[in-house]
RODO-2510 file (C-alpha; in nm, 4 decimals, decimal comma):
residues 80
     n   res          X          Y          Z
     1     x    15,4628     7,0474    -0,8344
     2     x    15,1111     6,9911    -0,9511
     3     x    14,8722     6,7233    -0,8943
     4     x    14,8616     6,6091    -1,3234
     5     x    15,2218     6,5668    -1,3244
     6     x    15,3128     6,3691    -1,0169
     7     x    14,9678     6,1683    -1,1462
     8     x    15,1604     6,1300    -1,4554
     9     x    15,4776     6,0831    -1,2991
    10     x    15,3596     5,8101    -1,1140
    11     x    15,1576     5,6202    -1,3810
    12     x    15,4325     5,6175    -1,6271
    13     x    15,6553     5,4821    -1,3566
    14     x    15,4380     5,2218    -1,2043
    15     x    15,3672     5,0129    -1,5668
    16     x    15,7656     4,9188    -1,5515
    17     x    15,7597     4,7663    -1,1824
    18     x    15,6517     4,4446    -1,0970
    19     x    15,3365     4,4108    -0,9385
    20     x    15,4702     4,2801    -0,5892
    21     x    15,7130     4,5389    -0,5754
    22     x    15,4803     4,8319    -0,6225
    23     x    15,3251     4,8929    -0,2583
    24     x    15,6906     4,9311    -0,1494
    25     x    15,7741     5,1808    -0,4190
    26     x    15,4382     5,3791    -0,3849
    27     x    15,5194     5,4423    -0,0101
    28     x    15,8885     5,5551    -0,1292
    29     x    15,7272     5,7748    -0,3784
    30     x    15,4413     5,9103    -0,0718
    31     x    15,7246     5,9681     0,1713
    32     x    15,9604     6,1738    -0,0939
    33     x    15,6519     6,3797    -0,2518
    34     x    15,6333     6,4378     0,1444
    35     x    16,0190     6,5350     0,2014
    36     x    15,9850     6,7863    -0,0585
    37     x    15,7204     6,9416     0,1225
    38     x    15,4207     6,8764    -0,1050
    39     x    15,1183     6,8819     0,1239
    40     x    14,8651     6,6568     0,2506
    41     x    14,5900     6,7979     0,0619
    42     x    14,8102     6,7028    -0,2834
    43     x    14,8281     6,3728    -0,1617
    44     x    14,4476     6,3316    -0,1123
    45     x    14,3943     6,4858    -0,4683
    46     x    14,6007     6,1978    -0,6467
    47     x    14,3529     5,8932    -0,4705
    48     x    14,2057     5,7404    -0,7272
    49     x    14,4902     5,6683    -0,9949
    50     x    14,6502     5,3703    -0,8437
    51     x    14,5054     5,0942    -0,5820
    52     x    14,9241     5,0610    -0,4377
    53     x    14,9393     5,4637    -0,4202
    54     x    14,6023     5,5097    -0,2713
    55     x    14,7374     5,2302     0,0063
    56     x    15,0442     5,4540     0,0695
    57     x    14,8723     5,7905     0,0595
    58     x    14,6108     5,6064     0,3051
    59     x    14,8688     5,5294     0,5508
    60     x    15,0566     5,8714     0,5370
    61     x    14,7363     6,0442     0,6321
    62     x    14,6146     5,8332     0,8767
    63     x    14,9455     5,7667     1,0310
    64     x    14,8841     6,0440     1,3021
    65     x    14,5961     5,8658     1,4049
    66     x    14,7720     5,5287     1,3993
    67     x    15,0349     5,6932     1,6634
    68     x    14,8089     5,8326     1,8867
    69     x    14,5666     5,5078     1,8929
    70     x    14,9243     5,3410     1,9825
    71     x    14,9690     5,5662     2,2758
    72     x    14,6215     5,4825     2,4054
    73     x    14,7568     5,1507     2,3498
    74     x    15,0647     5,1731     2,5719
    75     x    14,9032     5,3910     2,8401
    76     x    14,7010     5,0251     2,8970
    77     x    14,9854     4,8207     2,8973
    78     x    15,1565     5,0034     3,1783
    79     x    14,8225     4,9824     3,4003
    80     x    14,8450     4,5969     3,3944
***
């Protein structure tokens, strides 16, 4: 799927849900773009359109890093 039409996909959806419903729907849209195997690199190229998307895109990317911080994290906790 290209980049212009899941842009377009996802602006013509967004105008018709309410505004504090749309950070839950643009991770639901992230995580299915994902389960249909579009790639990271996709993702990155649609920042920009929408403040919610660019959130969810945000957190899919960094999410990796997010886990392996939280590792560190529970490596300390069993030293105590």
């Amino acid at each position: 799927m290209k980049e212009d039409l899941i842009a377009d996909l996802w602006t013509v959806i967004v105008e018709h849900i309410p505004e504090k419903q749309r950070s839950g729907v643009a991770s639901d849209f992230v995580n299915t773009l994902l389960d249909h195997g579009i790639k990271d690199t996709v993702l990155e190229s649609l920042q920009g359109i929408d403040p919610y998307l660019d959130d969810a895109i945000e957190y899919v990317i960094d999410g990796e890093e997010i886990e392996e911080d939280n590792d560190d994290y529970d490596s300390y906790d069993d030293e105590e």
